[in-house]
C-alpha angles and dihedrals in degrees: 000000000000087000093055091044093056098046088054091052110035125063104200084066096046090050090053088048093062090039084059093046098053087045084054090047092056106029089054078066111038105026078066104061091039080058098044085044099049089218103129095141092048083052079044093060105054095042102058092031081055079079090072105058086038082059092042085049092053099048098046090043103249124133111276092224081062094048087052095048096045092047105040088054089049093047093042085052095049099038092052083050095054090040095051099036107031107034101149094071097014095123087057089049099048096047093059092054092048096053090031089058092046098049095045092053094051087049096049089049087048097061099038102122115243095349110118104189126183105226089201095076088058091041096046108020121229107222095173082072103061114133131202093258089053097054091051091049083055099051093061089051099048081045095052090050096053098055101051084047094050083039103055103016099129092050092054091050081044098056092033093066106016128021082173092055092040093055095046090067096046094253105149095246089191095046100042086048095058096043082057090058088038085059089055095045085062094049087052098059080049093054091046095076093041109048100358123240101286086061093037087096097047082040100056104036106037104072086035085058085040093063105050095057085079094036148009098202095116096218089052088051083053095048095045095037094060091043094055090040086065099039087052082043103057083028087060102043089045098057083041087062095046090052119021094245122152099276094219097049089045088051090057103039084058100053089046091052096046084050097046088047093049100040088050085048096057093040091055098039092058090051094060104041097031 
């Protein structure tokens, strides 16, 4: 009660809460075709190269949000590319540009003049501190996302299980492919502000991982996904708030422990009654 209490009197909560509404709202898309994709490193990728361009923001006196965005459709649009035109060395690949990313961003924020920034709050996100102007930065996003979701949604599910078929019906296997990744990206600079950069990856694939455990429709992951991203969400801010734990990390550590329960139940259920 102390917890619902809390949420109804204090802003900064409330804030986090609708933060957390709009992530839901685009990781139930997205953390399920990184899962049907199986393309969690490429995910990966963007999200911790997306540093870079947040660096790059900073020195030359842009807002960081702009950096991310810039850069993480940049980095979706090189690394499908790599996935798609260099497979046999693509990991490599991916991983330079990863730590390449990473390390450019915290260089460029090194050697910004008179700007000390905590790293922490782009690492780990900080969603306590989301501001007005923030939520309505995310909404566009969210909103973004959806609609390229509700727009080419047959094409991603195309491409996801079948580039032959897709082709077949004309669909632009490459393009389509990219603007997949493009949607994540944007999920990415969302997730940013919630769990940081290092948990993007468990943020965005666990629920969506979650999910499938109970069904393989792809509309019903999405739907559950994005419940159960907002249930760990408030369940993580709520236990954040009791005691005094980083809200991002506890975030996390809840989705992975609701996955890990529920995947050890189904393995042993269908032990027992197979």
């Amino acid at each position: 009660m102390d917890v619902i209490s809390a949420f109804f009197t204090y802003g900064f909560l409330q804030n986090a809460l609708l933060a957390a509404v709009l992530a839901s709202v685009s990781c139930g898309i997205s953390g399920t075709f990184v899962n049907i994709n199986r393309i969690t490193f490429v995910a990966g990728g963007i999200a911790h190269a997306v540093l870079g361009g947040v660096g790059a923001a900073v020195y030359f006196g842009f807002s960081p949000f702009a950096g991310a965005i810039v850069s993480s459709i940049f980095f979706a649009v090189v690394l499908g590319l790599v996935k798609l035109k260099i497979s046999q060395h693509e990991d490599t690949v991916i991983g330079a540009l990863w730590a390449g990313g990473m390390s450019t961003g915290i260089i460029f924020m090194y050697l910004t003049p008179g700007y000390s920034v905590n790293i922490t709050s782009y690492l780990f996100g900080n969603i306590l501190l989301v501001s007005q102007s923030d939520l309505i930065i995310l909404f566009v996003l969210a909103l973004i996302t959806l609609l390229m979701a509700v727009i080419f949604y047959r094409q991603f599910v195309f491409v996801s299980f079948d580039e032959e078929f897709a082709r077949l019906r004309n669909v632009k296997s490459t393009l389509i492919y990219i603007l997949m990744l493009s949607m994540i990206a944007l999920t990415v600079v969302i997730l940013m502000k919630v769990v940081g950069l290092v948990l993007v990856i468990a943020f965005l694939s666990l629920p969506a991982a979650t999910a499938a455990l109970f069904t393989k429709k792809i509309h019903l992951i999405i739907v559950f996904s994005g419940l159960l991203n907002l249930i760990f969400s408030f369940m993580g801010l709520s236990f954040s708030y009791l005691y005094n734990l980083p809200t991002g990390a506890t975030i996390t550590l809840v989705s992975g422990v609701v996955f890990m329960v529920f995947m050890l139940w189904r393995h042993f259920y269908a032990r027992i009654f197979k």
